[in-house]
PAZAPA-4460 file (N, C-alpha, C; in steps of 0.05 Angstrom, whole numbers, plus 32768, in hexadecimal, padded with zeros to 4 digits):
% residues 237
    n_x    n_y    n_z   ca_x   ca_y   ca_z    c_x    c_y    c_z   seq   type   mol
   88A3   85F7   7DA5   88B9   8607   7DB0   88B1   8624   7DB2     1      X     A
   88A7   8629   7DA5   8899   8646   7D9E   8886   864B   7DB8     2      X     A
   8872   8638   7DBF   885E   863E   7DD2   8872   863A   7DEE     3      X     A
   888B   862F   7DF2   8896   862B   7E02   88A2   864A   7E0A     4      X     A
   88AD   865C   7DF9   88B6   866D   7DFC   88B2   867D   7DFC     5      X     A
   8891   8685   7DF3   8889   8691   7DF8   8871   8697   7E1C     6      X     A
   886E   8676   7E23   8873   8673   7E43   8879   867B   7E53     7      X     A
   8898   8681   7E4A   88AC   867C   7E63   88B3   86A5   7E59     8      X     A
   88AC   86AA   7E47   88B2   86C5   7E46   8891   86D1   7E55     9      X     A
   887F   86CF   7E53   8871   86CE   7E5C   8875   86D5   7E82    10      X     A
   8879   86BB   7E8D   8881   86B6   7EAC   8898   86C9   7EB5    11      X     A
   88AD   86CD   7E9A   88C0   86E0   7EAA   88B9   86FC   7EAE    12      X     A
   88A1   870B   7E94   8895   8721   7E99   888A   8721   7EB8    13      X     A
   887D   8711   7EBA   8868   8709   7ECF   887A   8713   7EF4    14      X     A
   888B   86FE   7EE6   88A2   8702   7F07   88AB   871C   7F02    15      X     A
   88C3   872B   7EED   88C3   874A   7EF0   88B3   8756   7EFE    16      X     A
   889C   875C   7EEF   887F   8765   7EF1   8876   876A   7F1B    17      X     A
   887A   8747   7F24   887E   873F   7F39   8891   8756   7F52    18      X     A
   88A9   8750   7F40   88BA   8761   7F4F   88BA   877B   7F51    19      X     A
   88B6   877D   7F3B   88B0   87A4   7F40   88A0   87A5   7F58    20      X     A
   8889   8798   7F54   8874   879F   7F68   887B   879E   7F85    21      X     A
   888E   878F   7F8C   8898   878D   7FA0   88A7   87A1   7FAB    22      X     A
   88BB   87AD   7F93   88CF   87C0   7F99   88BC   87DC   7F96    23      X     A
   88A0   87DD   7F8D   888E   87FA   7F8F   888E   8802   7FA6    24      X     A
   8895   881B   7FA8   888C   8825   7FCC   887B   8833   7FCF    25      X     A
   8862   8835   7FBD   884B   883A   7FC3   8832   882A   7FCE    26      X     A
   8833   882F   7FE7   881D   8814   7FEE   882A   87FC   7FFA    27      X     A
   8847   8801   7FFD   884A   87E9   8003   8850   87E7   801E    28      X     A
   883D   87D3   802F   8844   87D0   804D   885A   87C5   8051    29      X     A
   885D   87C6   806B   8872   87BB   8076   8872   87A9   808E    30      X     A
   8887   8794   809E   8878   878B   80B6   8870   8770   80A4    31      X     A
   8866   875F   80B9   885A   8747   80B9   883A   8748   80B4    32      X     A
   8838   874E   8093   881C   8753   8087   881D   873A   8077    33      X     A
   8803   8737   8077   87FD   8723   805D   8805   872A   803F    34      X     A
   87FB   8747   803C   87FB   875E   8024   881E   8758   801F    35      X     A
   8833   875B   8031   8849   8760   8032   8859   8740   8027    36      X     A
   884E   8730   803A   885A   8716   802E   8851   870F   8010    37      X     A
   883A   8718   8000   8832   870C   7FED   8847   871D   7FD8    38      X     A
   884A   873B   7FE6   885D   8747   7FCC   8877   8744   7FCE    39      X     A
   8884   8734   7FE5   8899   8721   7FE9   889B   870A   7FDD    40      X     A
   888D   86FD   7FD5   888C   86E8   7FD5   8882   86DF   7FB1    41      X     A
   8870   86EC   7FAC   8860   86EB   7F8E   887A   86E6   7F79    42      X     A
   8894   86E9   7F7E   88A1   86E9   7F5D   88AC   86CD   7F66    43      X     A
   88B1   86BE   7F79   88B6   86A8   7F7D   88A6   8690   7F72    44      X     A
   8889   8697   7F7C   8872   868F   7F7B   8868   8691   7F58    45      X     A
   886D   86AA   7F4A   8868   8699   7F29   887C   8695   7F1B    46      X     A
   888F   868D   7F29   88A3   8672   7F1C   889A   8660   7F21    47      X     A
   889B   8655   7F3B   888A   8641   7F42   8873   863F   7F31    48      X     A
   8864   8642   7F35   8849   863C   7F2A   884B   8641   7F08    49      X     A
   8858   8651   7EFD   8855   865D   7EE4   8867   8649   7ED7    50      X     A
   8881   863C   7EE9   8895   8629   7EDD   8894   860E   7ED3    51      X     A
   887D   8604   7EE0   8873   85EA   7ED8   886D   85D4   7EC1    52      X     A
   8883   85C5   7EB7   887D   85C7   7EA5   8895   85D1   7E8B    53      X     A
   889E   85E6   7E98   88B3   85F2   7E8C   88D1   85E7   7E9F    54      X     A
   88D4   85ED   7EB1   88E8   85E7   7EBD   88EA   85C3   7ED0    55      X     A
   88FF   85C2   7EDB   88F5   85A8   7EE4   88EF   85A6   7F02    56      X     A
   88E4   858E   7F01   88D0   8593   7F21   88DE   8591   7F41    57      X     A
   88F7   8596   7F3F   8909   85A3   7F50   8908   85B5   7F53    58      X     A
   890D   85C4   7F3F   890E   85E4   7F40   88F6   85F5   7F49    59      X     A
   88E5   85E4   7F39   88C4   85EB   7F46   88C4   85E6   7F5E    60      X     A
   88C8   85D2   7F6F   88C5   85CF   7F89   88D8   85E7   7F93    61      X     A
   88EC   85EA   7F90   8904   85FC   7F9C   88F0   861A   7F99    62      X     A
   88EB   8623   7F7D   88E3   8636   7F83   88C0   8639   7F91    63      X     A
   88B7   8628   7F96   88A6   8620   7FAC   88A6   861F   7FC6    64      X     A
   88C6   8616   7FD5   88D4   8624   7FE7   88DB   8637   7FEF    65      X     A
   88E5   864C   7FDB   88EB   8660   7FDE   88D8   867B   7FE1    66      X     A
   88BE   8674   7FD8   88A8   8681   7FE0   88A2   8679   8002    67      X     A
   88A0   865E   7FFF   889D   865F   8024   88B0   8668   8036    68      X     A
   88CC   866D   802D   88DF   8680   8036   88D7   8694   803B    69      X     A
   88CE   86A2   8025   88C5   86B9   8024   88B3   86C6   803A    70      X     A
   889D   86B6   8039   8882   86B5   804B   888D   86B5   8068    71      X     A
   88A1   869F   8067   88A9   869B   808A   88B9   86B7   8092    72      X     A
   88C9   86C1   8083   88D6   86D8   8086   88C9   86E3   808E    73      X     A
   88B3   86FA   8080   88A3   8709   8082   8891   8708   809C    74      X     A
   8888   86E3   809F   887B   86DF   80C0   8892   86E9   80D8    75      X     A
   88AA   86EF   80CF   88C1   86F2   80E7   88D1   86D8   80F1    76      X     A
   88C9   86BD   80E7   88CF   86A2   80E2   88E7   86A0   80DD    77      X     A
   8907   86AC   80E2   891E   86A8   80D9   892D   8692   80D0    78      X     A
   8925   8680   80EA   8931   8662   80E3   8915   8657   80D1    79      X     A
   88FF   8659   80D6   88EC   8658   80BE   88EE   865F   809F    80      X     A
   8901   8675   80A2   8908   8681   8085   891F   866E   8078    81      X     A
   892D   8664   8089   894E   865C   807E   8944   863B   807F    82      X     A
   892F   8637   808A   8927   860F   8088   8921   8618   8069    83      X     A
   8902   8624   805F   88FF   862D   8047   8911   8629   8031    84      X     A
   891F   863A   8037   8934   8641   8024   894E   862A   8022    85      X     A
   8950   861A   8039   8966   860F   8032   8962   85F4   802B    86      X     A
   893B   85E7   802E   8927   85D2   801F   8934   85DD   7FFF    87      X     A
   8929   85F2   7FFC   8930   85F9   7FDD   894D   85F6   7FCB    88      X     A
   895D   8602   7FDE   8978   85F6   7FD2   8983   85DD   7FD1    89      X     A
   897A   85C7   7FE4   8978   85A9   7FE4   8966   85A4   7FC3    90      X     A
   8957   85AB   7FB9   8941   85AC   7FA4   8957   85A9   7F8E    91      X     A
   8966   85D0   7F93   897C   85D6   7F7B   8991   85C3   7F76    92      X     A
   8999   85BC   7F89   89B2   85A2   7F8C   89A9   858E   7F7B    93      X     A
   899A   8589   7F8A   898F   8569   7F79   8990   8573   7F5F    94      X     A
   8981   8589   7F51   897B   8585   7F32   8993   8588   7F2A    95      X     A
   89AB   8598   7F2F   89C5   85A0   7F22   89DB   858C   7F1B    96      X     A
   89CE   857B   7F3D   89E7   855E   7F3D   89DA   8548   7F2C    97      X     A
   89B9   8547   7F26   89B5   8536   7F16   89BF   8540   7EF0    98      X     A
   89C4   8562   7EF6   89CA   8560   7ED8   89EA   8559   7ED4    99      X     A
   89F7   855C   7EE5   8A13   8556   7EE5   8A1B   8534   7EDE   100      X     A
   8A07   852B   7EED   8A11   8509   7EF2   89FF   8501   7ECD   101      X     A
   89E9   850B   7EC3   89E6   8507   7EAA   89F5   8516   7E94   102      X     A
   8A0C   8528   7EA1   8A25   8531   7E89   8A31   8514   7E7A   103      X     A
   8A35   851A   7E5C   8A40   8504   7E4C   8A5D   850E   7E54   104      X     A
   8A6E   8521   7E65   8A8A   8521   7E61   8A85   852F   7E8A   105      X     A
   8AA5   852A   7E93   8AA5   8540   7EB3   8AC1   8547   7EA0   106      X     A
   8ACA   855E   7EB9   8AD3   857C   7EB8   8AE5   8570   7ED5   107      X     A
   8AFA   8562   7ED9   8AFC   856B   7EF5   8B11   857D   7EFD   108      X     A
   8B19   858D   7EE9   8B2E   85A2   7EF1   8B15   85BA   7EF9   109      X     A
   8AFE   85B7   7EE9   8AE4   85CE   7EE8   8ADC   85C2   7F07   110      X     A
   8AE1   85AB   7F10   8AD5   859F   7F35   8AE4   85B4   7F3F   111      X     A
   8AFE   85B1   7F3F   8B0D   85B8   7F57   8B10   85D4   7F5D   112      X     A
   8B13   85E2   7F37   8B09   8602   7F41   8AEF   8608   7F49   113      X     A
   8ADC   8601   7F42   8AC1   8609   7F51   8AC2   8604   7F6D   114      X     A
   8AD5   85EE   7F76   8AC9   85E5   7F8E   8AE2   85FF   7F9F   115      X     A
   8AF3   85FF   7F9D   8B03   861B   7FA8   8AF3   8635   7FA2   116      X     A
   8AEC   8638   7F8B   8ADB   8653   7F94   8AC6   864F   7FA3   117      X     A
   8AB4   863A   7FAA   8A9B   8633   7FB9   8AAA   8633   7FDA   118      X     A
   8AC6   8634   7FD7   8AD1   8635   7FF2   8AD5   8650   7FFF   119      X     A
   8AD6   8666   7FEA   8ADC   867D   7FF3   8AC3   8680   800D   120      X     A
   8AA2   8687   7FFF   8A95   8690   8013   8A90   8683   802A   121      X     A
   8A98   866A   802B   8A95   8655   803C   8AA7   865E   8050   122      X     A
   8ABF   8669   8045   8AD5   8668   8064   8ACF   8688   806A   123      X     A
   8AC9   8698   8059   8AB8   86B8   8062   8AA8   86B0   8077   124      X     A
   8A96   86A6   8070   8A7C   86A3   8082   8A80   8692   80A2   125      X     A
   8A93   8684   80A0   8A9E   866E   80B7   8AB5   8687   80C8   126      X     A
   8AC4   869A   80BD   8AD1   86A7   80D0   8AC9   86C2   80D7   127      X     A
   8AB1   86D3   80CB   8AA4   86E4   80CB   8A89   86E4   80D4   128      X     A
   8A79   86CF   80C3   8A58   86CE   80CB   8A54   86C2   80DB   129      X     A
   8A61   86A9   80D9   8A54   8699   80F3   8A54   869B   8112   130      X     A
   8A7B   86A8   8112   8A80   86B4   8135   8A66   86CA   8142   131      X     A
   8A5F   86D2   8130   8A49   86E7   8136   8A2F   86DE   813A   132      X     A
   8A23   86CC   8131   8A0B   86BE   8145   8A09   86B4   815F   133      X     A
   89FE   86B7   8169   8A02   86B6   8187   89F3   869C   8186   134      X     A
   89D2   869B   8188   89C5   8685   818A   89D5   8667   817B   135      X     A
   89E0   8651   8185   89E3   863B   8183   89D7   862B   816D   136      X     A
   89B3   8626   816F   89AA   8624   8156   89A5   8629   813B   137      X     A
   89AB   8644   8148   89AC   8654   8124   89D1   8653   811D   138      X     A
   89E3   8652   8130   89F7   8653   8125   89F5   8632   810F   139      X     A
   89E8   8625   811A   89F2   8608   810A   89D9   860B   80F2   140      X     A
   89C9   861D   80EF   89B8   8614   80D6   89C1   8628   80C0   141      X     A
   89D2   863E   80D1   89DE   8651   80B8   89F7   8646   80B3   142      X     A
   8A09   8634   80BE   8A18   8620   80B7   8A0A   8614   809C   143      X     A
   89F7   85FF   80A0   89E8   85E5   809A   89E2   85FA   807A   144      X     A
   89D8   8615   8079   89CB   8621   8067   89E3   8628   805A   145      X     A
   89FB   8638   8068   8A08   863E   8052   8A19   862A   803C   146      X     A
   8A1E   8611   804E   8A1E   85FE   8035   8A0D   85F3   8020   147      X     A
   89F7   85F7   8029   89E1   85F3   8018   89EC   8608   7FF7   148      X     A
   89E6   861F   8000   89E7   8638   7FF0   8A01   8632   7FE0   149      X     A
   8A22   862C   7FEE   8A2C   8621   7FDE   8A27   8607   7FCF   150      X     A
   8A20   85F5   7FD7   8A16   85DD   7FCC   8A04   85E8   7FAA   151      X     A
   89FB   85F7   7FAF   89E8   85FE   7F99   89FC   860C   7F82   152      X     A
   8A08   8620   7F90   8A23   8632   7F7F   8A36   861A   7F70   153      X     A
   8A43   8607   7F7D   8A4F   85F4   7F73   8A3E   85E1   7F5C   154      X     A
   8A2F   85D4   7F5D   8A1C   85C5   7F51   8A1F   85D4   7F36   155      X     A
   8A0D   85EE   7F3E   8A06   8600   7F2A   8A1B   8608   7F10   156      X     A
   8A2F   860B   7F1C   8A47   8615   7F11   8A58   85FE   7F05   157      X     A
   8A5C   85EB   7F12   8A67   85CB   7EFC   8A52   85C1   7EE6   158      X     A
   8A3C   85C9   7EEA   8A2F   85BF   7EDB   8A31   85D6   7EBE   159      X     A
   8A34   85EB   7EC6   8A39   85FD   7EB2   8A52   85F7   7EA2   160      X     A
   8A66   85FA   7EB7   8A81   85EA   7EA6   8A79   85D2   7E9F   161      X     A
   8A6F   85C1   7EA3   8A6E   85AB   7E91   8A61   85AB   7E77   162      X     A
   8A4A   85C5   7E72   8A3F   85C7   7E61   8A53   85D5   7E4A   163      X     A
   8A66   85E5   7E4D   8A7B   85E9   7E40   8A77   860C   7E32   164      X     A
   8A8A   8613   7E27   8A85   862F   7E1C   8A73   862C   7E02   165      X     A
   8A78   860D   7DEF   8A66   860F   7DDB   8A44   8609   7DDF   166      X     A
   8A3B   85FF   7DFC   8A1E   85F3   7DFB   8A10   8605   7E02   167      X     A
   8A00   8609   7E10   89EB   8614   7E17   89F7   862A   7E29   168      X     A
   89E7   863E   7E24   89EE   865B   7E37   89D4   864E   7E5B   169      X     A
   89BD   8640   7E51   89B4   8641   7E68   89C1   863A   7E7F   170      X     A
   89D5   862B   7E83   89DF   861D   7E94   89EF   8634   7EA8   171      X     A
   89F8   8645   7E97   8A11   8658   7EA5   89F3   866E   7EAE   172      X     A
   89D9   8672   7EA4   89C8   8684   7EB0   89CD   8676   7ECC   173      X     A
   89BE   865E   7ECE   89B6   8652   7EE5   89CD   865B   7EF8   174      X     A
   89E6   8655   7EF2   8A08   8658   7F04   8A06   8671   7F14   175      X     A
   89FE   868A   7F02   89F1   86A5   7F10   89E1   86A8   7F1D   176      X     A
   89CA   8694   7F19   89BD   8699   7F26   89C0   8689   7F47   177      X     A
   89CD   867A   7F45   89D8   8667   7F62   89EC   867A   7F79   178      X     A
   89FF   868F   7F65   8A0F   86A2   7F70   89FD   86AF   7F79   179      X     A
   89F2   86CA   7F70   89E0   86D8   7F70   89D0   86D2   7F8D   180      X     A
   89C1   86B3   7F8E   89B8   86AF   7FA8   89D1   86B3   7FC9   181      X     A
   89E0   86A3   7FBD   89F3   86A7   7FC8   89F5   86C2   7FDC   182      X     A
   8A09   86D1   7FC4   8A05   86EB   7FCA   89EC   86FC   7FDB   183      X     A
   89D3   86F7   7FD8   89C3   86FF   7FE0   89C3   86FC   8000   184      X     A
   89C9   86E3   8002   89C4   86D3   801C   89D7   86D5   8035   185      X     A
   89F3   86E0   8022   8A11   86E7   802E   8A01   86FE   803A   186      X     A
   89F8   8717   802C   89F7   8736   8033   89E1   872E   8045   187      X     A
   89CD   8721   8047   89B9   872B   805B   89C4   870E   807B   188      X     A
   89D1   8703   8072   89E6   86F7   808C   89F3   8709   8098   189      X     A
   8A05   8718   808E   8A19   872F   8091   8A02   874B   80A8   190      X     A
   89F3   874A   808D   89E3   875E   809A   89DB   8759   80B7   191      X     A
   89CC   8747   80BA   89BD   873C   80D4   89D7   8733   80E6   192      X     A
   89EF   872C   80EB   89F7   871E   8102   8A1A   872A   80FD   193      X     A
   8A1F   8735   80EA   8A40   8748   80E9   8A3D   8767   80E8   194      X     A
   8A41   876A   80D2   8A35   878E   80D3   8A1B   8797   80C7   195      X     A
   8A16   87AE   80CE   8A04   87C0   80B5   8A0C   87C7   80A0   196      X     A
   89FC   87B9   8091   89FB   87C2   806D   89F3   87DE   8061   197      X     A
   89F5   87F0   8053   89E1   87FF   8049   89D0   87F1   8033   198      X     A
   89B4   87FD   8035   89AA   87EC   801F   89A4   87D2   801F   199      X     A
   89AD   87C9   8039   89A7   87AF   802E   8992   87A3   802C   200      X     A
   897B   87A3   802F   895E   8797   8023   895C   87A0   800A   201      X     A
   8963   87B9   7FF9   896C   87BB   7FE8   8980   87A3   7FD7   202      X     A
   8993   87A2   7FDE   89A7   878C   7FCF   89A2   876A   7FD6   203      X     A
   8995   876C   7FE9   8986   8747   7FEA   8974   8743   7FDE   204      X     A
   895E   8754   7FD8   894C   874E   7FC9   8950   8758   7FA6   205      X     A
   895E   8760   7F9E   8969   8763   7F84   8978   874D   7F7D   206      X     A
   8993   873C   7F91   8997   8730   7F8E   898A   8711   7F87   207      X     A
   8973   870E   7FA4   896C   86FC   7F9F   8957   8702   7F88   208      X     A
   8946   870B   7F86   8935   870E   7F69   8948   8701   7F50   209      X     A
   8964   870B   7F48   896E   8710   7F32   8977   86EB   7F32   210      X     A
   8978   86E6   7F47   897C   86C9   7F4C   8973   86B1   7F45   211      X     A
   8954   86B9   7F52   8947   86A9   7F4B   893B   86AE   7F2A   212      X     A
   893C   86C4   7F20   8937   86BF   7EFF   8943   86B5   7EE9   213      X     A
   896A   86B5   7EF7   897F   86A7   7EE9   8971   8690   7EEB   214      X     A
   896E   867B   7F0D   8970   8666   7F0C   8953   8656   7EF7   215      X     A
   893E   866B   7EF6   8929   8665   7EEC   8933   865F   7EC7   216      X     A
   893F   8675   7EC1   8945   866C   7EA9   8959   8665   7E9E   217      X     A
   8968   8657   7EB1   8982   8645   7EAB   8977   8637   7EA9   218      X     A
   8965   8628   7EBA   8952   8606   7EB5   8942   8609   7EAE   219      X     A
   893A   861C   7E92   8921   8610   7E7A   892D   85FD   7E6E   220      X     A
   8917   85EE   7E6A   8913   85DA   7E57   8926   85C2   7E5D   221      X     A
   8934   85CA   7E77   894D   85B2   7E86   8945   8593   7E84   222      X     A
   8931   8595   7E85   8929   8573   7E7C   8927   8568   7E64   223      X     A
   8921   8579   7E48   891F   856D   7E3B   894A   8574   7E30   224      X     A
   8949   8587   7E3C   8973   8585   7E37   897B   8563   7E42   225      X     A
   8974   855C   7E53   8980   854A   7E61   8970   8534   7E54   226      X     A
   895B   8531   7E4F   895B   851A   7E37   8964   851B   7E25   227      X     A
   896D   852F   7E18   897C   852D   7DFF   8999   8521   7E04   228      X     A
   89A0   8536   7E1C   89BD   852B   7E23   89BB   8505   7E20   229      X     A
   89A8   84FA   7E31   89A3   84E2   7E3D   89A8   84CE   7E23   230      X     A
   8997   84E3   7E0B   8998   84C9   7DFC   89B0   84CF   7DE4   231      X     A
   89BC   84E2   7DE1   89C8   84E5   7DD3   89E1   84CF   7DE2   232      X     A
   89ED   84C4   7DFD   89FA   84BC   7E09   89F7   849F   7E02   233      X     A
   89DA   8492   7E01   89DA   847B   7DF9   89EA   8475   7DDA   234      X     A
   89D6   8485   7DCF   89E5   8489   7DB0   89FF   847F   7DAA   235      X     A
   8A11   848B   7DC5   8A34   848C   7DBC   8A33   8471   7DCB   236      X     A
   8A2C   8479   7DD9   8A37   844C   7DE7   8A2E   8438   7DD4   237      X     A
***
């Protein structure tokens, strides 16, 4: 447990570390560079790689996605960026709904509020974001994506309530970190196709950074949680 945590503290220096470098504005190009995508892209990339092992191999794939998000962004790839990215949230789904359906108890008063607040940005984005795309195809994949994004918020967030106020704090990281994306994804929608933001590459990339390190360490050690769950369940039957 010790070499485990010391790992995963390890990887999270690493991604900080990562980010700063990104957010340095010395040296840093701009534009569709190689240089540019790698310092876009690098704190994604040692979760991924650095998570292995530690996290479960959803999340690894997801955040494996989200580097090629990254990359496609930076090529100018828009709908390239949001295929990326919304591969990866299909990733997050899966692991959240598999930890849900291996809960020993459900919550469904904790369903119906999550699922109303997962409705707020949904009906924002449907009478604000979406009238504002013009192109046809992208109106239906920023559709297709922003459920995704909720899909992940909801998941994320029952599974937290199900974990309860006395279990594990990881679960409610992860919940933040599903918002957080969220959020990130709202402001640079907004930005690109309703109004101008100030700041905003500023507040998307803080956002999403802070996101993906919740979701990274909400799901340590999520597998061997969920065997325990698994077998402590036999136990009671």
């Amino acid at each position: 447990m010790r070499k485990v945590k010391k790992r995963a503290l390890t990887i999270i220096v690493l991604f900080v570390l990562a980010e700063l470098w990104f957010f340095f504005p010395i040296g840093k190009p701009e534009g569709a560079s190689l240089l540019f995508a790698m310092r876009l892209a690098l704190p994604a990339a040692v979760l991924a790689a650095g998570g292995v092992g530690l996290i479960p191999r959803l999340m690894t794939a997801g955040f494996c996605l989200c580097t090629l998000g990254d990359a496609m962004g930076v090529a100018g790839s828009f709908e390239g960026q949001m295929a990326g990215f919304a591969a990866a949230h299909v990733c997050f789904i899966r692991q959240f709904a598999g930890c849900i359906r291996r809960a020993p108890r459900t919550n469904h008063k904790a369903a119906v509020v999550v699922s109303l607040l997962c409705l707020v940005p949904l009906v924002i984005a449907a009478q604000k974001v979406l009238p504002t795309v013009q192109e046809l195809h992208l109106r239906i994949g920023c559709a297709v994506y922003a459920l995704l994004l909720a899909g992940t918020a909801w998941t994320a967030t029952l599974h937290a309530c199900i974990a309860g106020p006395g279990g594990s704090a990881l679960p409610r990281l992860a919940a933040g970190g599903a918002w957080l994306f969220l959020a990130s994804d709202f402001i640079l929608a907004w930005n690109r196709f309703t109004a101008h933001i100030p700041r905003a590459s500023l507040l998307i990339m803080t956002t999403y950074y802070a996101a993906l390190l919740l979701l990274f360490a909400g799901t340590l050690c999520a597998t061997g949680q969920s065997s325990a769950t698994a077998n402590r369940t036999k136990e009671e039957i």
